[in-house]
C-alpha positions as CSV (number, residue, x, y, z in Angstrom):
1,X,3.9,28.0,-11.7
2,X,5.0,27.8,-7.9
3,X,1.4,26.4,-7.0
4,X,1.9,23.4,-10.3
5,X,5.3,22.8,-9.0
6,X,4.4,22.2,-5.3
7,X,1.6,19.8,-6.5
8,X,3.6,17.8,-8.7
9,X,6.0,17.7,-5.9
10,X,2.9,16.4,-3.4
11,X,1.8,14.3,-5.8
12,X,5.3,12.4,-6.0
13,X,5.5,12.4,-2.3
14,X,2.0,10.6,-2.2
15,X,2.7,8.6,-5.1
16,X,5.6,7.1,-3.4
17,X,3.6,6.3,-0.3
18,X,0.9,4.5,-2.3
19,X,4.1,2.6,-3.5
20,X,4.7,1.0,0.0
21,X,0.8,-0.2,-0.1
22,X,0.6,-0.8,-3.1
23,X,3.4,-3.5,-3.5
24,X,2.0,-5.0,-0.8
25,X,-1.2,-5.7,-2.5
26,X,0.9,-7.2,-5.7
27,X,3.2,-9.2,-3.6
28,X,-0.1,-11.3,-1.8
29,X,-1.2,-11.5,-5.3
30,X,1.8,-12.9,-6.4
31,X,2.4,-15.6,-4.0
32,X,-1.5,-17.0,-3.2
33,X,-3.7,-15.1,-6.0
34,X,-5.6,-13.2,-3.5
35,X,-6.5,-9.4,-3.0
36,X,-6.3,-8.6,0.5
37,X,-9.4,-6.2,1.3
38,X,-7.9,-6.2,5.1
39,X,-4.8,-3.9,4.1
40,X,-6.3,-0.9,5.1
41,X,-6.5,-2.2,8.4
42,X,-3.2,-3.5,8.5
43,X,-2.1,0.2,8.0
44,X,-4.2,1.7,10.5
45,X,-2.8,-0.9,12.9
46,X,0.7,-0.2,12.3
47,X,0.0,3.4,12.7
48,X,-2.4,2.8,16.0
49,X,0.7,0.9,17.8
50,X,3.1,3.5,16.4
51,X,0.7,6.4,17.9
52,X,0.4,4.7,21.3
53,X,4.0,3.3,21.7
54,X,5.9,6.3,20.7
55,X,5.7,8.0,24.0
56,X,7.4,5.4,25.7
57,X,10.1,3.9,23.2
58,X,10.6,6.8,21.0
59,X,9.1,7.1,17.7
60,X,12.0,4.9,16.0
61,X,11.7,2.5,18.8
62,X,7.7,2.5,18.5
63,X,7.5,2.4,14.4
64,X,9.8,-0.8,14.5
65,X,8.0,-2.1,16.8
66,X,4.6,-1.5,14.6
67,X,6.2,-2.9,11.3
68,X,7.2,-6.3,13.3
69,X,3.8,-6.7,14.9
70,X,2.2,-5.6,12.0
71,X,4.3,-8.3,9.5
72,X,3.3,-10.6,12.0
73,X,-0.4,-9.9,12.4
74,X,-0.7,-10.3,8.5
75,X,1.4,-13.7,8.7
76,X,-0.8,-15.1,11.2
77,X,-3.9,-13.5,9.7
78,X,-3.1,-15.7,6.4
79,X,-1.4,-18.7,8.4
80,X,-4.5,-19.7,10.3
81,X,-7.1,-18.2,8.3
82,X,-6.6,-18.3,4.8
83,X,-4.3,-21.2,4.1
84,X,-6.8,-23.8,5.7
85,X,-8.8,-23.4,3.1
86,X,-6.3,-24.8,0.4
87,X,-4.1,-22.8,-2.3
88,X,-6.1,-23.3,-5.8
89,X,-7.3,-20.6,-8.0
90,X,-11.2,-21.3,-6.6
91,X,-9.5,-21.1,-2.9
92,X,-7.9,-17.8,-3.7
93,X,-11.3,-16.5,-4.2
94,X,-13.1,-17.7,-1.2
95,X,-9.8,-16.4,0.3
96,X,-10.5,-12.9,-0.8
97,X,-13.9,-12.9,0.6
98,X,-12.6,-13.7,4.0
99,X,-10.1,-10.4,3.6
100,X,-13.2,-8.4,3.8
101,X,-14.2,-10.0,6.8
102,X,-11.0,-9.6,8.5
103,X,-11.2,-5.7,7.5
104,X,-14.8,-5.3,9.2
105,X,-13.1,-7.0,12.2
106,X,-10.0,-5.0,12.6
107,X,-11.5,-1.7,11.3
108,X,-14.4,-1.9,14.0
109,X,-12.0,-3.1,16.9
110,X,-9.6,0.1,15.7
111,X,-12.6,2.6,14.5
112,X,-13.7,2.2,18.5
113,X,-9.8,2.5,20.5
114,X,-9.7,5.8,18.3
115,X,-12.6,7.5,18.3
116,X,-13.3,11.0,16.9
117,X,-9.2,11.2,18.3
118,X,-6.4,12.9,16.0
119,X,-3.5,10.4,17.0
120,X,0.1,11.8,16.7
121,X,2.8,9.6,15.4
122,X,5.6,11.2,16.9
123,X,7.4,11.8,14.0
124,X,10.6,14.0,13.9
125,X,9.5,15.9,10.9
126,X,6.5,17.6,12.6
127,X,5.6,20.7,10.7
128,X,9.2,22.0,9.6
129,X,9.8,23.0,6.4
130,X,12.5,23.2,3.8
131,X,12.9,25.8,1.2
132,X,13.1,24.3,-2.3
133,X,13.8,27.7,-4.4
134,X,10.3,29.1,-4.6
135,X,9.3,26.4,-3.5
136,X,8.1,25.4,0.3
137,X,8.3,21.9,0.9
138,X,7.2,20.0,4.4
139,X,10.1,17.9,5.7
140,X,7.8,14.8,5.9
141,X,6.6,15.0,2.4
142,X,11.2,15.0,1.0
143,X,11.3,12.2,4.2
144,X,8.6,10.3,2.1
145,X,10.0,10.2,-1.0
146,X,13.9,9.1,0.4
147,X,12.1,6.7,2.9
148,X,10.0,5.5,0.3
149,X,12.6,4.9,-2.4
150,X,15.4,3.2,-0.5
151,X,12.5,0.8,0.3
152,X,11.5,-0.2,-2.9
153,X,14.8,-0.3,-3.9
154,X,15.5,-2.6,-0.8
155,X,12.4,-4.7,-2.0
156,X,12.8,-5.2,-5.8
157,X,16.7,-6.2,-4.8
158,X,14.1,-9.2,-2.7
159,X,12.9,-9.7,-5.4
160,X,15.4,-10.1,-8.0
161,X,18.5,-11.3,-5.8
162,X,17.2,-13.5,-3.2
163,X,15.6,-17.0,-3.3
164,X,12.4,-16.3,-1.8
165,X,12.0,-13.4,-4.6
166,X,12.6,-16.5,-7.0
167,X,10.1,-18.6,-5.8
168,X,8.0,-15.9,-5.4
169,X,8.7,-15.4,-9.0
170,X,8.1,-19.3,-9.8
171,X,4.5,-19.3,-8.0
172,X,3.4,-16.2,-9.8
173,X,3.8,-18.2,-12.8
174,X,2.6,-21.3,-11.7
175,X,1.1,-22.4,-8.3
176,X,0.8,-26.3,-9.2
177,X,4.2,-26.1,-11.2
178,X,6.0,-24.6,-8.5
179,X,4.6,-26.9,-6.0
180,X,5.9,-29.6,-8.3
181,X,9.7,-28.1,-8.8
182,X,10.0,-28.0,-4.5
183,X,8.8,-24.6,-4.1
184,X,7.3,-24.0,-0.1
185,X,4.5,-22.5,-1.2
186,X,3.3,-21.5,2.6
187,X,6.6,-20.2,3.0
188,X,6.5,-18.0,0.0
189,X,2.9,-16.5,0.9
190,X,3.9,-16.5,4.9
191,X,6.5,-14.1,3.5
192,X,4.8,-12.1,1.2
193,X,2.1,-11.6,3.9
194,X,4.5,-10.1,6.6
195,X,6.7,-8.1,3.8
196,X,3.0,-6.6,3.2
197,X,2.1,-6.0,6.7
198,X,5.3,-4.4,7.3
199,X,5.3,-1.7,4.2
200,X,1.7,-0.9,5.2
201,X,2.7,-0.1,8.8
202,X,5.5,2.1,7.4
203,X,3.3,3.7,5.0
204,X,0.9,5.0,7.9
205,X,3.5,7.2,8.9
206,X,3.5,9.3,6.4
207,X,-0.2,8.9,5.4
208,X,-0.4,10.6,9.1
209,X,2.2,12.8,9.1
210,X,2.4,16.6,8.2
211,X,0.4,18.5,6.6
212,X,-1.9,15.5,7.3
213,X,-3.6,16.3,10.8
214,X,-2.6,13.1,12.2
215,X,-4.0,9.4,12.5
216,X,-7.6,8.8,12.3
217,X,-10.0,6.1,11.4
218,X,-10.3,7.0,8.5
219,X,-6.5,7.2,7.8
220,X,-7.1,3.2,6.5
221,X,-9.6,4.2,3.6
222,X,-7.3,7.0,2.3
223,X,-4.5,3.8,2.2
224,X,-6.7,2.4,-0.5
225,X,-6.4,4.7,-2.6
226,X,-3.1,2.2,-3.9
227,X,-5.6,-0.3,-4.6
228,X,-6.9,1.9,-8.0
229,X,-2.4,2.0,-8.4
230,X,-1.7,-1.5,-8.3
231,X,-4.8,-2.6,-10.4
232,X,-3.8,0.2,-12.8
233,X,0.1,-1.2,-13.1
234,X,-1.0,-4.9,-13.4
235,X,-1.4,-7.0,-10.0
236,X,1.2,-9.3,-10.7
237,X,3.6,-6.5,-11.7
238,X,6.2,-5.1,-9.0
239,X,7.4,-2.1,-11.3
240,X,3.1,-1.8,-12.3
241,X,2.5,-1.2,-8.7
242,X,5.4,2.0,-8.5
243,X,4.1,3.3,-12.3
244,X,0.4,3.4,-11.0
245,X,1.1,4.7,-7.8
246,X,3.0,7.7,-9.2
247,X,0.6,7.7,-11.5
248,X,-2.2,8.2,-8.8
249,X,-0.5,10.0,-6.4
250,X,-0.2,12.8,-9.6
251,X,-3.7,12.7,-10.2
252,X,-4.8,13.1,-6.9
253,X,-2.7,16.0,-6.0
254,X,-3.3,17.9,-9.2
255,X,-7.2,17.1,-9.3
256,X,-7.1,18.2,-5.2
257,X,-4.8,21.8,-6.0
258,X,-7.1,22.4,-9.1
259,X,-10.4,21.6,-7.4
260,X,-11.4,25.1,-7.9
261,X,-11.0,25.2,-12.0
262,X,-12.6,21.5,-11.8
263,X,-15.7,22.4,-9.9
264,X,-18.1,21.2,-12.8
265,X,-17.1,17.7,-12.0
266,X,-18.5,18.1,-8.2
267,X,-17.0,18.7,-4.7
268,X,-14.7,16.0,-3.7
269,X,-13.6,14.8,-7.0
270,X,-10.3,14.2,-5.7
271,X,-11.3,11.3,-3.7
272,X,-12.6,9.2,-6.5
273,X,-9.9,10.7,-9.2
274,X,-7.8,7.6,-8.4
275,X,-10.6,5.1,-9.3
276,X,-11.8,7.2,-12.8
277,X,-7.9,7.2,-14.0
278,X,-7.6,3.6,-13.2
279,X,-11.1,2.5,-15.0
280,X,-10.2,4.8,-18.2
281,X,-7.0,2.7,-18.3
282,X,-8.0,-0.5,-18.1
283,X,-11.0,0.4,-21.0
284,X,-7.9,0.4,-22.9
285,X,-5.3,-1.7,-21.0
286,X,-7.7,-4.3,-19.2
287,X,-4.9,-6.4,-17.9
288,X,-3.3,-2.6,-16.6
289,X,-0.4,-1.4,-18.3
290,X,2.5,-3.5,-16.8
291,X,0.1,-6.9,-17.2
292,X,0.8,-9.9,-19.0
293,X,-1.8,-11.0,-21.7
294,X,-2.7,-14.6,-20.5
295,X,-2.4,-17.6,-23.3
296,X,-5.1,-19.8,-23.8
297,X,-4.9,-23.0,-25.3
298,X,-7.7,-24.5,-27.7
């Protein structure tokens, strides 16, 4: 029972870090229609300058830091690269296929600075632990799920409160309708771009943190493991994109403490448990289970 309880409890604290990626892929989708392949690479970037700053501004000086350079790397990345090529549903596509691009870009220019290196974050959790009852919890994994939740919170309050949230809202509906009411659409994607960057760059914290060994390369291909949550929620669906995650994060924890009693589905089931749960879904949910059937006229 102690061993079910500490994965549920890992699971939550990885579900709720697959939340901070995860809404970053629905909020791009919301305000230009395209699915950024490049936020991987965004996180390993925020976690790279975190990593290499914290030494010299502290680890709260170097993570804030990270999230501003990394909320402006994506801005710029969409500003000068994406936008010039126009805001339609065909653009968004073309758009999409330039994300990958950017990815192979920033991935091999990271991939080489790194190395076979184990990069610490400097994080103040390290490897201290609290005692849950029977439980044995690592401080970074409770810091992840506070963290994590006053940032959603702090985001769907964007959402819902502000006026960027609303015309956020407005070109989710409708690009050319929005357009038409007075809606900047390059503001609204600008935005979403940097809100994105930044949550990624604060998600590699604790995708690197205890009882993770630290940053790697590779610490940008585990991030996408939120893609599988945010298609499974519904792209366009803020509270899809915290369902899912949870929803993965479960999975992947229980499938990873349980490996032993699954070994008839193969070694290193666990790393493609996200993408099986989210294609069983949307067999029966293919718009995911937040998403909005689309009306057709004839």
């Amino acid at each position: 029972m102690t061993a079910f309880l500490d994965n549920i409890l890992g699971g939550l604290a990885l579900g709720a870090v697959y939340a901070l990626v995860a809404l970053g892929f629905v909020v791009i989708f919301k305000a230009s229609g395209v699915l950024n392949f490049a936020h991987g690479s965004l996180l390993l970037f925020g976690g790279y300058l975190t990593a290499v700053l914290h030494d010299d501004l502290g680890f709260a000086g170097a993570l804030a830091l990270a999230v501003l350079t990394t909320a402006a790397l994506a801005g710029a990345l969409d500003r000068f690269l994406l936008q010039r090529g126009g805001q339609d549903a065909h653009s968004a596509h073309v758009q999409t296929i330039v994300t990958i691009g950017i990815d192979i870009v920033l991935f091999t220019d990271l991939a080489r600075r790194i190395g076979g290196d184990l990069l610490s974050l400097g994080d103040p959790w390290g490897d201290s632990v609290t005692r849950l009852g029977p439980l044995t919890v690592a401080d970074s994994r409770l810091a992840a799920i506070v963290v994590s939740a006053v940032v959603i919170g702090a985001v769907f309050a964007l959402f819902r409160y502000t006026s960027w949230g609303l015309s956020l809202r407005a070109a989710a509906e409708d690009l050319e309708a929005a357009a038409l009411m007075g809606v900047r659409l390059g503001r609204v994607r600008a935005g979403a771009w940097c809100l994105a960057g930044a949550l990624a760059a604060l998600a590699a914290v604790f995708l690197a943190a205890f009882p993770a060994p630290g940053l790697e390369r590779t610490t940008g291909q585990i991030a996408l493991n939120a893609f599988p949550a945010a298609i499974l929620g519904g792209l366009a669906s803020p509270a899809g994109a915290l369902a899912g995650s949870l929803i993965i994060g479960l999975t992947e924890a229980l499938v990873v403490g349980y490996q032993s009693d699954l070994h008839i589905l193969g070694e290193g089931f666990g790393d493609v448990a996200p993408y099986a749960v989210m294609l069983l879904v949307l067999l029966v949910r293919p718009t995911g289970l937040f998403g909005a059937k689309g009306a057709a006229r004839v």
